[in-house]
N, C-alpha and C positions, 0 to 999 in steps of 0.2 A: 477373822475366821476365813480361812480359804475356798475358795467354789469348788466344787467338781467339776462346774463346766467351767472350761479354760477359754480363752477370746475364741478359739477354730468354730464353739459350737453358738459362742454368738454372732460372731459374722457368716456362719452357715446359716442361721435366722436369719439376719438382716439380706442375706441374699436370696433365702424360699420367699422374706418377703417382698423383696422387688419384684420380683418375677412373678408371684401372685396378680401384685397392681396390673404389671407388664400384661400379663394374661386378659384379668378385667377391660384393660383399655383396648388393645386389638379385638377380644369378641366385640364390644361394642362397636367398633367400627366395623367389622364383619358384619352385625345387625344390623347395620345401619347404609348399608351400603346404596340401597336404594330410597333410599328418605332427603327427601328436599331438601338443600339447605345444610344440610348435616356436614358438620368439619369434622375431620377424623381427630382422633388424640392419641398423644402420644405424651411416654412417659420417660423423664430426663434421670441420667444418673449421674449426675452433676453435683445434687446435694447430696446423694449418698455419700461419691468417693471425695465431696471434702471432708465429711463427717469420718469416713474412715481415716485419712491422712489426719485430722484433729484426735482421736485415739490413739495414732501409733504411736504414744509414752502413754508413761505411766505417771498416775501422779498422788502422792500420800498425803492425807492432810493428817499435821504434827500438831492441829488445835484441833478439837469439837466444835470451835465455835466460826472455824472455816467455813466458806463452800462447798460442798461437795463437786465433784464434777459428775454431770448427770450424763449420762447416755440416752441420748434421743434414736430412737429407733423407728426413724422417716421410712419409708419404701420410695422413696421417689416423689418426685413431682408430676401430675399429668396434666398435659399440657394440650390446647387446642390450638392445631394447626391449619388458623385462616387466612393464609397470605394468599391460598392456593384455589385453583377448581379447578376439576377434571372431566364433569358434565355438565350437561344444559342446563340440570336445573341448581346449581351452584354448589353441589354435594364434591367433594372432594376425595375420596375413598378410593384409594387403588388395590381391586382385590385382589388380585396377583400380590401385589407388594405386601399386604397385610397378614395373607398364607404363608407367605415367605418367612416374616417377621414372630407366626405362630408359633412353625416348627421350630425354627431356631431357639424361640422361649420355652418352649417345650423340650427339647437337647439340653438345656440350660438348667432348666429346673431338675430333671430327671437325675443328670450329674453331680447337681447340689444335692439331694435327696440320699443319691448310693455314698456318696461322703458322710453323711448326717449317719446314713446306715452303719458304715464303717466307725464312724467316731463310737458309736452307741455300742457297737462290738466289742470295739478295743475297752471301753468300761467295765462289757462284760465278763471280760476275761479278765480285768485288772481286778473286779470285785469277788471272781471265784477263785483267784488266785494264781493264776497264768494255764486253766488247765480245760 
């Protein structure tokens, strides 16, 4: 049986979902920016794009009693960054750097979204009929 949603609308997921995590982990370091001790985190997309690169084939299974191949749909990994400190009291948190890194996931997300909008369009038109 065929999907309706084609790989564009799951790796439009897999990408609102990083960018979620992404989101998570800079306010938290935003929050935290004044807290003792506190290492900032940050989120790798490392294991996303090899999980992506392992999807690009396709693969049939010509037994039932195969494997399936499963799709894991990670958002990333977050990751604490303590190599570092940037205050006195061992707090590490560059808020410049983290604003920075805000916006930029915010442009990211917002573009994946009007894509996702777009996709959902284009179904809608396909399911009234081009009209």
């Amino acid at each position: 049986m065929s999907h309706i949603f084609d790989s564009t609308v799951h790796s439009l997921e897999r990408a609102l979902n990083f960018s979620t995590t992404k989101n998570k982990a800079i306010s938290q370091n935003i929050a935290n920016v004044d807290t003792p001790g506190y290492k900032s985190k940050s989120v790798t997309f490392k294991d996303v794009l090899s999980q992506a690169q392992e999807r690009s084939f396709t693969a049939k299974r010509t037994d039932s009693k195969h494997i399936p191949f499963s799709v894991n749909n990670n958002a990333g990994t977050v990751q604490e960054n303590s190599n570092t400190t940037y205050n006195h009291n061992g707090n590490n948190v560059d808020i410049d750097y983290e604003m920075t890194k805000l916006a930029e996931n915010q442009i990211y997300y917002n573009s994946m979204v009007d894509r996702f909008n777009d996709k959902m369009r284009t179904l809608q038109t396909v399911i009234r009929g081009g009209s």
